[in-house]
C-alpha positions in Angstrom: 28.7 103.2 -17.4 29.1 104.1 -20.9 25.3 104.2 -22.7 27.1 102.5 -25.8 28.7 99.4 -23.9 25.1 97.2 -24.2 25.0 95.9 -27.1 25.8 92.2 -27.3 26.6 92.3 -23.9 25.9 90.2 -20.9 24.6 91.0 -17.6 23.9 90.1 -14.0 23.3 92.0 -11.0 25.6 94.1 -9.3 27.2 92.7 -5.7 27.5 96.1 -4.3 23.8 96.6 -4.1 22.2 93.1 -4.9 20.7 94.6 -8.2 18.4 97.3 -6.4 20.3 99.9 -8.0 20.1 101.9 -4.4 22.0 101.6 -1.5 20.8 102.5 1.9 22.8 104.9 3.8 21.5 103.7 7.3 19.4 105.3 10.1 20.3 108.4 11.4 20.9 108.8 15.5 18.2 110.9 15.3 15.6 109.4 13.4 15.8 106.4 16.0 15.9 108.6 18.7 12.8 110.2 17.3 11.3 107.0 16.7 12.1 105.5 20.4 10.4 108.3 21.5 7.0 107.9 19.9 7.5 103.8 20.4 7.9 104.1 24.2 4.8 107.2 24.3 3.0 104.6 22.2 3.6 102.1 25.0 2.9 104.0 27.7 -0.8 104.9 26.3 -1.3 101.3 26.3 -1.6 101.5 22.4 -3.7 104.5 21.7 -3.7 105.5 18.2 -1.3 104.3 15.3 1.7 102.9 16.1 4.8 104.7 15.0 6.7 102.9 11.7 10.3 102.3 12.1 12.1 104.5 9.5 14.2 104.0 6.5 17.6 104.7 5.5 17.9 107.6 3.1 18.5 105.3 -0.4 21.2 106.7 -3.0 22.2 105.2 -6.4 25.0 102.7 -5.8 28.1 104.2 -7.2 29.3 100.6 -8.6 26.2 99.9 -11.2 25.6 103.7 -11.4 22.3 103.1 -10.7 21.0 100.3 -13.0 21.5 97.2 -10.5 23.8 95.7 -13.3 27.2 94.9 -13.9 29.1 93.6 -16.9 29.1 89.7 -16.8 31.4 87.4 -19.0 28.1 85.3 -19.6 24.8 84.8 -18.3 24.2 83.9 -14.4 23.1 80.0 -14.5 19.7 79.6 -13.2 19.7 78.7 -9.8 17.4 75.7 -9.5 17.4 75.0 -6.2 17.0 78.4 -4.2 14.4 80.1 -6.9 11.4 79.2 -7.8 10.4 78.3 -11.4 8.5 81.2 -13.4 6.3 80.2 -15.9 5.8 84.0 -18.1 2.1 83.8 -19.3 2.4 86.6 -22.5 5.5 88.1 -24.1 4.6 90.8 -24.7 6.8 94.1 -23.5 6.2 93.2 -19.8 6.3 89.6 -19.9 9.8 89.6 -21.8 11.1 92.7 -19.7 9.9 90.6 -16.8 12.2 87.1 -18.6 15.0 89.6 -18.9 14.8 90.3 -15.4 15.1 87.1 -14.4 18.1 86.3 -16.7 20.3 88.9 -15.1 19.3 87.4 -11.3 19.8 83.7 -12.4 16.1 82.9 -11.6 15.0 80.2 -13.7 11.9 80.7 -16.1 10.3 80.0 -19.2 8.3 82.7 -21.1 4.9 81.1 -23.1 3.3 83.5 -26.1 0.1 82.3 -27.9 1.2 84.0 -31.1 3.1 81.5 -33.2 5.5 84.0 -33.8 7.1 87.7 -33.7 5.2 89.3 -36.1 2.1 87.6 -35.9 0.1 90.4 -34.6 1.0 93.9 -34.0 1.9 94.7 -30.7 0.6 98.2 -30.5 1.9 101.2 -32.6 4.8 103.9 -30.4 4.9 104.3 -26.5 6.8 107.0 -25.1 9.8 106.1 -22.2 8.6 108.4 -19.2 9.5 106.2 -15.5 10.3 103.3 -17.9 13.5 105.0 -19.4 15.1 104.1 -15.9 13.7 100.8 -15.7 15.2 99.8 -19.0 19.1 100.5 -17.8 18.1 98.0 -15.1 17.4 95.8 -17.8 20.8 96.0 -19.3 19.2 98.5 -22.2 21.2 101.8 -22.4 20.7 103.4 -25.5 18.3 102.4 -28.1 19.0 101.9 -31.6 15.7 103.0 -33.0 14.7 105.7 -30.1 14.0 109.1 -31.4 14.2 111.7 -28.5 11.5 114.6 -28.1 12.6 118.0 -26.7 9.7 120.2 -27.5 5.8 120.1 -27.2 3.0 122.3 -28.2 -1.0 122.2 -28.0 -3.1 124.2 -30.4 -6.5 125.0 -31.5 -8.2 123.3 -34.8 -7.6 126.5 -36.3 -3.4 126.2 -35.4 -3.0 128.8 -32.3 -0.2 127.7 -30.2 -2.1 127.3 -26.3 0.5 125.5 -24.9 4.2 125.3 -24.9 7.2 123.1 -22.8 9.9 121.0 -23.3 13.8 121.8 -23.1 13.6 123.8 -26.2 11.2 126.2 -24.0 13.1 126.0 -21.3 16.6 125.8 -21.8 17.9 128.2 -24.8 19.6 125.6 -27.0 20.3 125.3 -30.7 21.2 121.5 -29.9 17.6 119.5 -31.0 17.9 116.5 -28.6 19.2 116.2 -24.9 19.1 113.4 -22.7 17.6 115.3 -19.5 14.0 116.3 -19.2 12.9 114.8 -22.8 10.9 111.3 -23.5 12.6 108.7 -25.7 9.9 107.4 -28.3 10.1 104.2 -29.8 8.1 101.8 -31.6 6.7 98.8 -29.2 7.6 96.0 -31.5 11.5 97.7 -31.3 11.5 98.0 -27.3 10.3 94.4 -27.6 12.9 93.1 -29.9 15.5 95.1 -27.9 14.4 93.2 -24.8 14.7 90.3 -26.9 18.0 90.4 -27.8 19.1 90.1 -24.2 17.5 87.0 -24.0 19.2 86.1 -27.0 16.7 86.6 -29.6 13.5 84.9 -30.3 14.0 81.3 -29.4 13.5 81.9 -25.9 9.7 82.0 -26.4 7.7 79.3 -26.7 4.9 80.2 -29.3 1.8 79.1 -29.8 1.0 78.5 -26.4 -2.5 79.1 -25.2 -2.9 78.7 -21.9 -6.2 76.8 -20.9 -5.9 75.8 -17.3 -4.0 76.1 -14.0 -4.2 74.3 -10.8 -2.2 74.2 -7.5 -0.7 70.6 -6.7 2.0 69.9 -3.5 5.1 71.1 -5.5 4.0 74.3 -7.5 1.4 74.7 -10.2 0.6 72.6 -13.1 -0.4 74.4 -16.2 -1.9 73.1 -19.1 -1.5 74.9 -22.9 -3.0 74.2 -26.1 -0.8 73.4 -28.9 -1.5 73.1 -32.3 -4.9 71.4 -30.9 -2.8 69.5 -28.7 -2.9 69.8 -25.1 0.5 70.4 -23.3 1.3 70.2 -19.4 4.2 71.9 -17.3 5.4 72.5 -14.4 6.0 76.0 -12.6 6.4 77.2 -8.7 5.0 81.2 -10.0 2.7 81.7 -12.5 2.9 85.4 -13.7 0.1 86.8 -15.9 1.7 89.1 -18.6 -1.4 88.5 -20.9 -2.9 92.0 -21.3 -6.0 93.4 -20.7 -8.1 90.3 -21.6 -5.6 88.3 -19.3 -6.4 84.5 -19.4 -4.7 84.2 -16.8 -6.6 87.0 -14.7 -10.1 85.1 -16.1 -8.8 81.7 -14.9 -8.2 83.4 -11.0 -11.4 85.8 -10.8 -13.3 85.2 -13.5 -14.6 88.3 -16.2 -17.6 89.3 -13.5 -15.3 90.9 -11.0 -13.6 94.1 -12.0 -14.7 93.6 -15.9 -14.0 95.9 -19.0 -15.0 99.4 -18.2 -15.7 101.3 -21.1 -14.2 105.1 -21.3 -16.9 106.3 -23.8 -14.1 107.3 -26.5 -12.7 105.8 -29.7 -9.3 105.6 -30.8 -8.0 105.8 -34.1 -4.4 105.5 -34.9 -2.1 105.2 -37.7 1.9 105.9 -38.7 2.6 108.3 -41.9 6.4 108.2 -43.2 7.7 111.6 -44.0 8.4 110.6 -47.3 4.9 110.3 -48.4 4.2 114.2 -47.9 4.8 116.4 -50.3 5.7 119.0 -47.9 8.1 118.3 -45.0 9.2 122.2 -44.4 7.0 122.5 -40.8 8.5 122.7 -38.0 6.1 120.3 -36.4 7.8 117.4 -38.3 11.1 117.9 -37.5 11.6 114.7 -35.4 11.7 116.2 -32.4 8.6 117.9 -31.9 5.4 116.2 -30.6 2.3 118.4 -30.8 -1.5 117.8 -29.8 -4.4 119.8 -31.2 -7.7 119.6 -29.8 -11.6 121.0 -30.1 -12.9 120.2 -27.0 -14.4 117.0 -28.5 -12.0 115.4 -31.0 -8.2 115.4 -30.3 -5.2 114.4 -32.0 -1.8 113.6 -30.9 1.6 113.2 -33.1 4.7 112.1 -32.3 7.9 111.3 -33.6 7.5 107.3 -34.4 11.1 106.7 -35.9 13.5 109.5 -37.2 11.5 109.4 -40.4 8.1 108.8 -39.5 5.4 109.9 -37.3 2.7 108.3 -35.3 -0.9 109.8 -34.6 -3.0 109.0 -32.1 -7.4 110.6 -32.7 -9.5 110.2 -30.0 -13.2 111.5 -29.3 -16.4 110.5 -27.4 -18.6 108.0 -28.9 -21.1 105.3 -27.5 -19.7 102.0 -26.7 -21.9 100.0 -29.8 -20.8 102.5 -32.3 -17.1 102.6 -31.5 -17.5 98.6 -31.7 -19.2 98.8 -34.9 -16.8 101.7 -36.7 -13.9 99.4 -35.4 -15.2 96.3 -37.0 -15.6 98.0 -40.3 -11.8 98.0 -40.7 -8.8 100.7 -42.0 -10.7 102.1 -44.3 -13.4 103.4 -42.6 -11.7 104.3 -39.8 -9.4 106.3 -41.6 -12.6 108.6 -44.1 -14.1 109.1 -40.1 -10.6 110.6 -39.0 -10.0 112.7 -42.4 -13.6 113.9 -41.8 -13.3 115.3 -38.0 -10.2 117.0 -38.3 -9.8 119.6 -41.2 -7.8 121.3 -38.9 -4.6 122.7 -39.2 -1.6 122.0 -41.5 0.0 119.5 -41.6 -2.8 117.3 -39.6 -4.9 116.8 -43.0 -1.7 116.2 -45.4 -0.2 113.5 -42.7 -4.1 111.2 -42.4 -4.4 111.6 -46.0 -0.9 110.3 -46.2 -1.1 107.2 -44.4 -1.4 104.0 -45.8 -5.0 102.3 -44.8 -2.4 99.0 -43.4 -1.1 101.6 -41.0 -4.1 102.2 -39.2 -6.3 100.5 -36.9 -8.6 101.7 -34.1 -10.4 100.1 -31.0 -13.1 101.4 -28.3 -11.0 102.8 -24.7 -11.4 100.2 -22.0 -10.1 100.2 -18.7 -10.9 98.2 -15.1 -11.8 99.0 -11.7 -8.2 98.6 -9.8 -7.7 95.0 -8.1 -7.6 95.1 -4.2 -4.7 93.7 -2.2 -7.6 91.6 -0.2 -8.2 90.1 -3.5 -5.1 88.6 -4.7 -3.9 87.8 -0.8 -6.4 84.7 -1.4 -4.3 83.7 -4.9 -1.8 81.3 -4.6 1.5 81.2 -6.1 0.0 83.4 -8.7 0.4 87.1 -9.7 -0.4 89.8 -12.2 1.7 92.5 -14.1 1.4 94.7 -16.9 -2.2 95.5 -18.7 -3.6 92.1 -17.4 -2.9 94.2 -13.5 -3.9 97.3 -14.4 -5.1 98.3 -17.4 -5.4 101.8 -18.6 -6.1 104.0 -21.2 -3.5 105.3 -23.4 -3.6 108.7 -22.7 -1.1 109.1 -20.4 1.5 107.2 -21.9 2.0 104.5 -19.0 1.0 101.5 -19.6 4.2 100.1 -20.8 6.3 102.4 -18.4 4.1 100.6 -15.7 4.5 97.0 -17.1 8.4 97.7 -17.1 8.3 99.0 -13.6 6.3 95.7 -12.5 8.6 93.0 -14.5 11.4 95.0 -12.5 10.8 95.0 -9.0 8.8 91.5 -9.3 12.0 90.0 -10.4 14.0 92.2 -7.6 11.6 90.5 -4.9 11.6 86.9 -5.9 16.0 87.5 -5.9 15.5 88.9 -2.3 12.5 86.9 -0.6 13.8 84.0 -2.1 17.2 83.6 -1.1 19.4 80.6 0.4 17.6 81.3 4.3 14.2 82.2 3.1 12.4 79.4 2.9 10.0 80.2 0.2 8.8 76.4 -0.2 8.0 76.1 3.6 6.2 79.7 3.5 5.3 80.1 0.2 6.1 82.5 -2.2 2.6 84.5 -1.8 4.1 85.6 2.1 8.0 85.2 0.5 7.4 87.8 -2.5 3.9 88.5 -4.1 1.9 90.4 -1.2 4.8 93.0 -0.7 5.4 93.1 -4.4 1.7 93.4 -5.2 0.8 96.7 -2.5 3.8 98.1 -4.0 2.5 98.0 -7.3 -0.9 98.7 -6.7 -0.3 101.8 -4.9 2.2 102.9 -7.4 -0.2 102.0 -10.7 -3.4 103.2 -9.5 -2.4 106.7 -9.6 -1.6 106.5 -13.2 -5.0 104.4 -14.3 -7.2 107.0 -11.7 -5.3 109.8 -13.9 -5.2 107.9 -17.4 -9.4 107.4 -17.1 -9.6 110.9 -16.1 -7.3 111.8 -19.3 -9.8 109.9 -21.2 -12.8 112.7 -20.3 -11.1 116.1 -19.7 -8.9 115.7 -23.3 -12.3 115.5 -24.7 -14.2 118.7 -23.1 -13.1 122.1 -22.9 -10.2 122.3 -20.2 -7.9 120.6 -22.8 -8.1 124.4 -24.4 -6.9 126.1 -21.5 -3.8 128.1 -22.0 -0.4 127.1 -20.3 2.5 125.8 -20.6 2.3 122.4 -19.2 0.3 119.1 -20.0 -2.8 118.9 -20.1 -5.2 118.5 -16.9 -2.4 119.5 -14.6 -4.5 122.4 -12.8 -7.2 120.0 -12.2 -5.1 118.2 -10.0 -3.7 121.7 -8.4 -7.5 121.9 -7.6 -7.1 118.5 -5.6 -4.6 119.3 -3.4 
């Protein structure tokens, strides 16, 4: 599938492999043989110890979709009323409208619900970098991106500019080319991944803004939910509710409350802004040649820059302080936040020239918060009601996976409802908790809680000394060597 041929086209899921994008090759003879084995041993012992798990066929990308799940489609699937159940999107934000998208290509019926009363009426975050979430994005019918600028080298240094660190393909692979598609991140800002996502849904009309969700409740045919709007209250009608709402996830408050699992606080600050190239007065270093993220650090304060459009870059300062003052240097606005960044980091060039540079509108800053990962126990005793995104499993930023994550979660939630929902399933009967959510939910669990465990930890050693160990790879990487 040509990278170019998605723009302005339609989509739905591939036949070959149901949209999964794998294909399962089968069991082998001796894989059940094996398994037999251990089953009938298991037997014999009259259930002694844990009983052997059946195995699974070795899954390859399916030839026809190359991999995406998708296929060409003259126009959109209709939703399918009667087999799939009505998903009412709380949040569109990247994960809720990757999560609508999802459901457009499978012909599941949905409406997506944004309390903003528009596009632009807050900003939705500054850049996020395309790790796992670079393959999730073709199975959204997104293969190339307009406004993606690709990295292919990154370096750490000291305050005072030595190079401690080195890798990407430039390191690697001796190349004059400057971008490549294999082992590089795509950066982009969030508002364009959004709009992307948007346009397959066929621009912004498909969101209903300004709704505020106030209230849920379970009745005999699905949930009734209840929004404010424009003061007004406003009732519908869903079988799923999805919670796409970000960390402070109404949603998440209205199932568990803000007692269990609250706002952890990470003990660091965050300030971040977005400098166009234009506005230095010298662009000769190599560290701004749009393709080139770099991260210097002290062993308290660190900062992070990366490519933000092919003109532009984006930084990211972080360091320790207590929870009240990070609360109160926030409040105080751009301004202030910006003097405290100049002040810590008369490092290197051109980290002085680029935070003098940026505009005070292009920066903002907010204390690190995380929570305590939900159980599966927990959400087994929800109804026909789920999480994804920040308002699942929040995280802090340092590891770049909180939108990778939320991409991830819109995906396979919208491949399980297609599956467990199907002609013969019986979802009403059931219900779409034993249908779809507790299998989607340990899946996502188990694969997001590695990244928040290793984002929090992010949070403390990019702040101490082991960021300013020497090597060539990122950063914390032998701590988990010393885990295994």
């Amino acid at each position: 599938m040509k990278k170019e041929e998605d723009e302005g086209a339609c989509w739905a899921i591939c036949p070959e492999c149901q949209g999964r994008g794998k294909k399962s090759r089968g069991i082998s003879k001796k894989a059940r043989l094996r398994y037999q084995l251990a089953f009938d041993l298991f037997e014999k012992t009259k259930g002694e110890g844990a009983a052997p798990v059946y195995p699974k066929g070795h899954l390859y990308s399916c030839l026809n979709c190359y991999g995406s799940g998708l296929v060409h489609s003259d126009s959109h699937p209709v939703a399918d009323k009667k087999n799939f159940p009505h998903v009412a999107i709380i949040g569109g934000g990247i994960g809720g409208v990757a999560l609508a998208v999802a459901c457009l290509h499978r012909g599941i019926p949905f409406t997506l619900f944004e309390r903003d009363s528009n596009f632009d009426a807050r900003s939705q975050g500054y850049g996020l970098t395309l790790q796992q979430g670079s393959k999730a994005i073709e199975g959204l019918g997104i293969f190339s991106l307009k406004e993606g600028v690709i990295s292919t080298r990154h370096l750490v240094h000291t305050a005072e500019g030595k190079v401690i660190g080195e890798w990407g393909v430039r390191k690697w692979i001796q190349s004059d080319t400057k971008t490549s598609p294999k082992r590089s991140n795509v950066h982009i800002a969030r508002q364009s991944m959004r709009l992307a996502l948007l346009e397959q849904l066929g621009g912004q009309d498909a969101v209903q803004w300004g709704h505020q969700l106030v209230a849920f409740v379970a009745c005999k045919d699905g949930v009734d939910l209840s929004f404010q709007i424009d003061g007004k209250i406003k009732n519908y009608k869903a079988d799923l509710v999805v919670g796409a709402d970000g960390i402070r996830s109404s949603v998440r408050t209205l199932l568990i409350g803000e007692d269990i699992t609250p706002l952890r606080y990470l003990d660091c600050i965050v300030i971040l802004g977005i400098c166009p190239l234009s506005a230095l007065e010298d662009r000769t270093s190599h560290l701004l040649d749009s393709a080139t993220v770099f991260q210097t650090a002290n062993g308290n304060e660190r900062i992070y820059i990366m490519p933000y459009t092919s003109d532009s870059v984006m930084w990211q300062l972080s360091f320790p302080m207590p929870e009240q003052e990070a609360k109160t240097l926030s409040a105080q606005g751009p301004q202030a936040l910006k003097e405290e960044a100049c002040r810590r980091t008369q490092w290197h060039d051109p980290i002085p020239q680029i935070l003098a540079a940026t505009l005070d509108a292009q920066i903002s800053g907010y204390p690190v918060y995380d929570r305590e990962l939900l159980q599966s126990e927990m959400m087994e005793k929800w109804g026909a009601e789920t999480l994804i995104g920040d308002a699942a499993h929040p995280m802090s930023p340092f590891k770049g996976q909180g939108a990778n994550q939320a991409l991830l979660d819109a995906l396979s939630l919208a491949r399980g409802i297609s599956k467990g929902c199907g002609p013969l399933s019986q979802w009403r009967k059931v219900g779409i908790r034993e249908s779809v959510l507790t299998k989607f939910e340990a899946e996502m669990l188990e694969r997001s809680g590695i990244k928040v465990h290793d984002s929090a930890a992010a949070a403390e050693f990019l702040h101490s000394d082991i960021v300013l160990q020497e090597g060539d790879s990122p950063r914390g990487r032998s701590l988990k060597k010393k885990d295994i």
